[in-house]
Each structure stands twice: as C-alpha cells, then as structure tokens.
MMTF fields as JSON, N, C-alpha, C and O atoms, coordinates in Angstrom:
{
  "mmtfVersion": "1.0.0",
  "mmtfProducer": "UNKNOWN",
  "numBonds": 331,
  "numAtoms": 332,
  "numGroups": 83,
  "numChains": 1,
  "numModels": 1,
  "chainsPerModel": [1],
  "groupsPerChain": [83],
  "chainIdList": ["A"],
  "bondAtomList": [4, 2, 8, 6, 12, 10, 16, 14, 20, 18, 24, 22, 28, 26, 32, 30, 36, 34, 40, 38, 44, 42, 48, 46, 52, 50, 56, 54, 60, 58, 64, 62, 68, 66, 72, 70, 76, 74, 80, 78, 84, 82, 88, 86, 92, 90, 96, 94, 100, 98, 104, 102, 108, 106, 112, 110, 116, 114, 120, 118, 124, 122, 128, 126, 132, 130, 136, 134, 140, 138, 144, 142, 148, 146, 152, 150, 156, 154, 160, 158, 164, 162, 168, 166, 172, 170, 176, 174, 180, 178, 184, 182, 188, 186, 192, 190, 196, 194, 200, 198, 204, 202, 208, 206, 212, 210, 216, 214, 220, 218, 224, 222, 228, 226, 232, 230, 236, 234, 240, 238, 244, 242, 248, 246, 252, 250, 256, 254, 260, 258, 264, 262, 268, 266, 272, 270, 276, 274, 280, 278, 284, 282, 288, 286, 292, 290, 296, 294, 300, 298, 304, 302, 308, 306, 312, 310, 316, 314, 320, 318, 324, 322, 328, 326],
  "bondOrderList": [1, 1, 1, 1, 1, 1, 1, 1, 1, 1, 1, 1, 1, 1, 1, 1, 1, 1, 1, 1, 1, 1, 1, 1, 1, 1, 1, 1, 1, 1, 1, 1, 1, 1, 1, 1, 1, 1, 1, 1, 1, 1, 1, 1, 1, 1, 1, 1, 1, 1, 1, 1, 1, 1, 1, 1, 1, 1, 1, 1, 1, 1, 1, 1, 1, 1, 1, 1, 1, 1, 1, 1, 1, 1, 1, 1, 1, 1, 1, 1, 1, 1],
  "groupList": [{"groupName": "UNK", "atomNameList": ["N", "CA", "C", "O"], "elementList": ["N", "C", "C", "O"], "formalChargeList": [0, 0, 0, 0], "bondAtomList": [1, 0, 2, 1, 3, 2], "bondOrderList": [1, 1, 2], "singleLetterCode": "X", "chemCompType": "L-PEPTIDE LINKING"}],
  "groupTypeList": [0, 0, 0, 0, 0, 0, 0, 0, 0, 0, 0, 0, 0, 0, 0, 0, 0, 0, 0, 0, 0, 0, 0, 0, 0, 0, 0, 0, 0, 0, 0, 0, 0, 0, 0, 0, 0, 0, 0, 0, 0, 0, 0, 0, 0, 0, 0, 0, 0, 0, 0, 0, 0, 0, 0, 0, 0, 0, 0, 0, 0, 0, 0, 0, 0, 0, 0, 0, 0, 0, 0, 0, 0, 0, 0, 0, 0, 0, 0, 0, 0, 0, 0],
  "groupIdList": [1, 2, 3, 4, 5, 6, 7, 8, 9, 10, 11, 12, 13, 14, 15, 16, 17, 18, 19, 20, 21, 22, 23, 24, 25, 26, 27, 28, 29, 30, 31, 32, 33, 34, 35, 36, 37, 38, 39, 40, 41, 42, 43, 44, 45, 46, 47, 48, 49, 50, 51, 52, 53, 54, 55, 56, 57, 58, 59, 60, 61, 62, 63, 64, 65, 66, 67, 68, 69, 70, 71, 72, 73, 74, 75, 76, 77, 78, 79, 80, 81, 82, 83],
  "secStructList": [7, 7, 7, 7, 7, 2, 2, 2, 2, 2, 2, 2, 2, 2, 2, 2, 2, 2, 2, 2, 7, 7, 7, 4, 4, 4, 7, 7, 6, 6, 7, 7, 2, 2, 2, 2, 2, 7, 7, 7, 6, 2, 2, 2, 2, 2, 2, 2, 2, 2, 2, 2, 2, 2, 6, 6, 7, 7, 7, 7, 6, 6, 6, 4, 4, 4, 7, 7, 1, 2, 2, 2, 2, 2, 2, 2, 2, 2, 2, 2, 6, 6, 7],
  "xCoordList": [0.841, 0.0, 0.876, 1.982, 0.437, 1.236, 0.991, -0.206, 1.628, 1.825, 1.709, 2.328, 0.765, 0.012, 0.591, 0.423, 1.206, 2.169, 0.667, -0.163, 0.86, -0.711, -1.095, -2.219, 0.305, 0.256, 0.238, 0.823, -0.312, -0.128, -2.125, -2.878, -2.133, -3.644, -4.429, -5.649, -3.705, -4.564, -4.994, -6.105, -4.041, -3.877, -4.893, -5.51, -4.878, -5.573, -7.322, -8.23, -7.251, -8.712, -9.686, -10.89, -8.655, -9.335, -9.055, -10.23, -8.489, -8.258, -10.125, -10.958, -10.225, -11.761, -13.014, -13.924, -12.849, -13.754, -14.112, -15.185, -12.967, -12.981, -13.887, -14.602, -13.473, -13.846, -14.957, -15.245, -15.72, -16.772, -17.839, -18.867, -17.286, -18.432, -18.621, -19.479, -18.132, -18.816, -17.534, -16.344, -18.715, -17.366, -16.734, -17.022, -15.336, -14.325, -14.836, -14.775, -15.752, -15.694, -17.151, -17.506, -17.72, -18.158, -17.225, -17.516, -16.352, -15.383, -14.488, -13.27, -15.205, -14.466, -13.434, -13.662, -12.634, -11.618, -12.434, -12.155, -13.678, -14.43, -15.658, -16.517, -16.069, -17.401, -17.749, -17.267, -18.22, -17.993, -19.002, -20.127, -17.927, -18.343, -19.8, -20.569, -19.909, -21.33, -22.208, -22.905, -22.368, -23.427, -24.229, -25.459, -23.332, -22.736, -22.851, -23.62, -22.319, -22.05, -22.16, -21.806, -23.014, -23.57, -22.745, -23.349, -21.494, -20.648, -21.235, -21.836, -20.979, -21.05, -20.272, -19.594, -20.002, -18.757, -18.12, -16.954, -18.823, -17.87, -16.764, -15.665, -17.51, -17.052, -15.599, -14.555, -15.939, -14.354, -13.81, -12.593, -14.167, -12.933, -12.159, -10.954, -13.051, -12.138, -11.119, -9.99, -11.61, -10.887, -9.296, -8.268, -9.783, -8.698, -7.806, -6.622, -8.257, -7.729, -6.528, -5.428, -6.928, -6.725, -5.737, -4.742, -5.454, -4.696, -3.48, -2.356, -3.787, -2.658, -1.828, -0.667, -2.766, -2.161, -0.907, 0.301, -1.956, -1.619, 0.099, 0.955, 0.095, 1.128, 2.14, 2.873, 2.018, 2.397, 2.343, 3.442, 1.482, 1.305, 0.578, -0.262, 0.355, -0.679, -1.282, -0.73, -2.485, -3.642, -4.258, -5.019, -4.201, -4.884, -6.763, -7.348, -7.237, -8.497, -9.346, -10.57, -8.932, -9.793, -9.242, -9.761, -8.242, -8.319, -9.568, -9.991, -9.93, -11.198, -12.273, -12.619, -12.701, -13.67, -13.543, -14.485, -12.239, -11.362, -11.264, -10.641, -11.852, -11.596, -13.135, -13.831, -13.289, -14.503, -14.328, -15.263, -13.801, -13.788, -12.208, -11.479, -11.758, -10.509, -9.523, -8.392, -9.529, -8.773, -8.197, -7.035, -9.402, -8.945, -8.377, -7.852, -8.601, -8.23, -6.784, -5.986, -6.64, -5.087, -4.063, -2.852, -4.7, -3.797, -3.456, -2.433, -4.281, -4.57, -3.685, -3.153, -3.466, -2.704, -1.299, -0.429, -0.826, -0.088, 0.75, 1.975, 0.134, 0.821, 1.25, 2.314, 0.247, 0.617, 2.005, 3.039, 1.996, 3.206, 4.123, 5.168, 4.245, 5.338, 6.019, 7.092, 4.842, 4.99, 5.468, 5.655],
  "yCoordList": [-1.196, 0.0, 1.246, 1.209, 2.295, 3.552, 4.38, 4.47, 4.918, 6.002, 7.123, 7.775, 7.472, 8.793, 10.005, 10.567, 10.503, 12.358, 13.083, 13.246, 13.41, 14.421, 15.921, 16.328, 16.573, 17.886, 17.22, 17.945, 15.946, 15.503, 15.135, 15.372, 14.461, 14.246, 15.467, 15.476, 16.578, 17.818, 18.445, 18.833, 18.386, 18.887, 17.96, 18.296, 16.9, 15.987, 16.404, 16.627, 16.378, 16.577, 18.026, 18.077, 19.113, 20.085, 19.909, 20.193, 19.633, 19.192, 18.478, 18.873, 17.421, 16.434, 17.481, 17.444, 18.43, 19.742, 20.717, 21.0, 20.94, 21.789, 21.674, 22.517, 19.823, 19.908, 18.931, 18.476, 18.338, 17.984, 18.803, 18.353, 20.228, 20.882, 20.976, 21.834, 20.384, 20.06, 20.6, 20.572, 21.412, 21.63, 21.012, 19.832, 21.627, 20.582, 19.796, 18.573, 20.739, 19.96, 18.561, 17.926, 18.511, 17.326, 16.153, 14.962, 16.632, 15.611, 14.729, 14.835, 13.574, 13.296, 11.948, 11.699, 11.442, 10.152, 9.481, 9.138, 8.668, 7.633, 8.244, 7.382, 9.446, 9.62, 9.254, 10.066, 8.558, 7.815, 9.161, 9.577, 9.589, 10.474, 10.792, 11.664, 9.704, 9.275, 9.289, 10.301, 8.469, 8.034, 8.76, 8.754, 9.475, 10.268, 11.841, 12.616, 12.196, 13.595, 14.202, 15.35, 12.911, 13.553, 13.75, 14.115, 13.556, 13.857, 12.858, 11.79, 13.337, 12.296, 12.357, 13.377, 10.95, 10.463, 11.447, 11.616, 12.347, 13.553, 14.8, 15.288, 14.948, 15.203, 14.552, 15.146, 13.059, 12.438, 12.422, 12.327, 12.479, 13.083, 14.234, 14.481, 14.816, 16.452, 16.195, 16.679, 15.23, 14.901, 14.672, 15.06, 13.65, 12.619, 13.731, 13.802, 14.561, 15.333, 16.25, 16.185, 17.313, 18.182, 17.39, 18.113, 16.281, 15.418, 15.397, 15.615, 15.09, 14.712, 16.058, 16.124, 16.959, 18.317, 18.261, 18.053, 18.609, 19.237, 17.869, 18.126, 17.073, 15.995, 15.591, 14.602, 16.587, 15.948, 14.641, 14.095, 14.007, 12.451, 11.922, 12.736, 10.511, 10.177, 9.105, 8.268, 9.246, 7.968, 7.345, 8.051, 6.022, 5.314, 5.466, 5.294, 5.813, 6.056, 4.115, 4.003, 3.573, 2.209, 2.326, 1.448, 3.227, 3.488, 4.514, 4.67, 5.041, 5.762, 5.359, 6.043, 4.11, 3.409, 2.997, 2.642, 3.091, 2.928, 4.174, 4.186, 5.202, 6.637, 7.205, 8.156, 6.399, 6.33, 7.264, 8.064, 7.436, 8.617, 8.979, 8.495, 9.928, 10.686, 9.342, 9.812, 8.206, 7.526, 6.94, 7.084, 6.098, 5.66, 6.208, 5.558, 7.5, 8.659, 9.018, 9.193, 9.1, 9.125, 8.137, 8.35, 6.925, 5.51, 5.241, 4.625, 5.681, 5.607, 6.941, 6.762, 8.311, 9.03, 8.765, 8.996, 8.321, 7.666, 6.389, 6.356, 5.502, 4.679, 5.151, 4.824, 6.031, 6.877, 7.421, 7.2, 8.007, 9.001, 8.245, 8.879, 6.781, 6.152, 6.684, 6.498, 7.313, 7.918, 6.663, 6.784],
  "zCoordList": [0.0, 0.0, 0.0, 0.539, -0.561, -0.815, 0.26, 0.53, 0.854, 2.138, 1.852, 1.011, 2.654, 2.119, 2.28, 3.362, 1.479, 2.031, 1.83, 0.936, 3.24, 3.718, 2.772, 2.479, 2.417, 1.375, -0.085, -0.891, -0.693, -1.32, -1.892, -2.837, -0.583, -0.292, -0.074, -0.235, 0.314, 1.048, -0.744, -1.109, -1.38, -3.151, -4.057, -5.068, -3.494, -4.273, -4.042, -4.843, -2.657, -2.291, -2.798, -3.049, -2.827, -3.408, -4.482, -4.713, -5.811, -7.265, -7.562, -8.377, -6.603, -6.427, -6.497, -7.325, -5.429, -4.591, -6.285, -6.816, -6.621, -7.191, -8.578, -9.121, -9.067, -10.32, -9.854, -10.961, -9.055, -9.269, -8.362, -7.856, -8.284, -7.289, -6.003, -5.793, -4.795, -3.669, -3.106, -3.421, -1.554, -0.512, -0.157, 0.038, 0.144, 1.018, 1.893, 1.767, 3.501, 4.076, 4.215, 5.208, 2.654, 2.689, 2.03, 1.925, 1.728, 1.152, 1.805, 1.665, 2.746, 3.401, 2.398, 1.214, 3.008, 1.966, 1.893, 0.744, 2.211, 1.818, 1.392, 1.202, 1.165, 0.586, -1.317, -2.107, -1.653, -2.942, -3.693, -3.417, -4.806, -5.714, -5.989, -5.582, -6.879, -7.97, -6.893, -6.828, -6.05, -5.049, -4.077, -4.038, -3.183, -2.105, -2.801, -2.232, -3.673, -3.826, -4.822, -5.093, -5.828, -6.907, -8.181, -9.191, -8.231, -9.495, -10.835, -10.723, -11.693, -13.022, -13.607, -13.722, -14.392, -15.122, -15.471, -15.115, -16.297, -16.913, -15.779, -16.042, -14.714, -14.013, -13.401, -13.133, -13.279, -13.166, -14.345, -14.182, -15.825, -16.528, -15.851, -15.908, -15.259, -15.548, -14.398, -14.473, -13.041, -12.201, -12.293, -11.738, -13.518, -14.023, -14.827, -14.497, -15.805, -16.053, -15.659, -16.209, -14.413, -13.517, -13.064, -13.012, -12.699, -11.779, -12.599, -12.148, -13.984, -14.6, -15.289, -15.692, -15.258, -15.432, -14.231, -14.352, -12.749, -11.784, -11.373, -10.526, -11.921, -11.288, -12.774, -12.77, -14.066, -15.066, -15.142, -15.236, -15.133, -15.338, -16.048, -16.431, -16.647, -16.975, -16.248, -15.534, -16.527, -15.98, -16.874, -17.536, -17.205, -17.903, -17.507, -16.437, -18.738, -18.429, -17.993, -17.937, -17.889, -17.24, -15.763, -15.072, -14.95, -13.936, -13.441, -12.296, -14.459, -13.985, -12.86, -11.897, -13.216, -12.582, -11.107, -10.398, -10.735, -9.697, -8.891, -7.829, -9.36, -8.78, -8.123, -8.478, -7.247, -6.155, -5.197, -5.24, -4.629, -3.609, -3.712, -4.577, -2.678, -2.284, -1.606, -1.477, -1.241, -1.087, -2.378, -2.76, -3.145, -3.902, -5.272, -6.175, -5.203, -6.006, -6.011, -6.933, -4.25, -4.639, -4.576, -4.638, -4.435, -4.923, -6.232, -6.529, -7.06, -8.466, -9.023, -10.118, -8.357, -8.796, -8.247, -9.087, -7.002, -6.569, -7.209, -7.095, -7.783, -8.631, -9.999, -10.523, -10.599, -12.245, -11.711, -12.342, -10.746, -10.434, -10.028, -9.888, -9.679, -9.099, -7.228, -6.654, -6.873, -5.186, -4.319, -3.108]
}
C-alpha cells in the first residue's frame, strides 16, 4: 500500500472539490463520488484530467472506474506518479 504524504492528499482533495463541485468539508476520503455527492462520469474526466495536469502524469483512463472517492483517487494518482 502507498503512504500517504498528507500535502499531497490535502492537493488531491481540493483538485476532487474543485472539479466535481462540492465543498471541502463534505469531502471526506471515503465519501464515494457518484453516489454520495452527486458527481457524473464527466465530471471524473475532468478529475482525471486536472490530476494529470496538476502531477504531469498520466492515468490510464480504465483506472477511472477505480476513482470512487478521495482515497482511492489518490492511490490511483499515486501509482501513475510512481509515489
């Protein structure tokens, strides 16, 4: 499992906030996007997007589906990046 650098996660979580709408502080690491907070797919493009801007990286888009809330969000940006 990848170890979480907290200014890493703190960047990630508003990157999430920002592009699917919702305040920070409903964003907790397990609140699941779609379900929970209303985002739609397109919205995690832009996620996926923003991420790979904000980290020069890329993400394979079939990791998408994998990008359920702020945990698993930043495991998935976490491995693209080799953290």
């Amino acid at each position: 499992m990848t170890t979480v650098a907290p200014e890493r996660l703190s960047r990630i979580r508003e990157i999430i906030a920002e592009n699917i709408d919702v305040d920070l502080d409903r964003l907790s690491d397990t609140a699941l996007f779609i379900d929970e907070l209303g985002a739609d797919s397109l919205k995690l493009i832009d996620v996926l997007s923003a991420l790979e801007m904000e980290y020069s990286i890329v993400i394979d888009m079939n990791e998408l589906p994998k990008m359920t809330n702020v945990e698993a969000t930043y495991q998935v940006t976490a491995a693209a990046a080799g953290w």
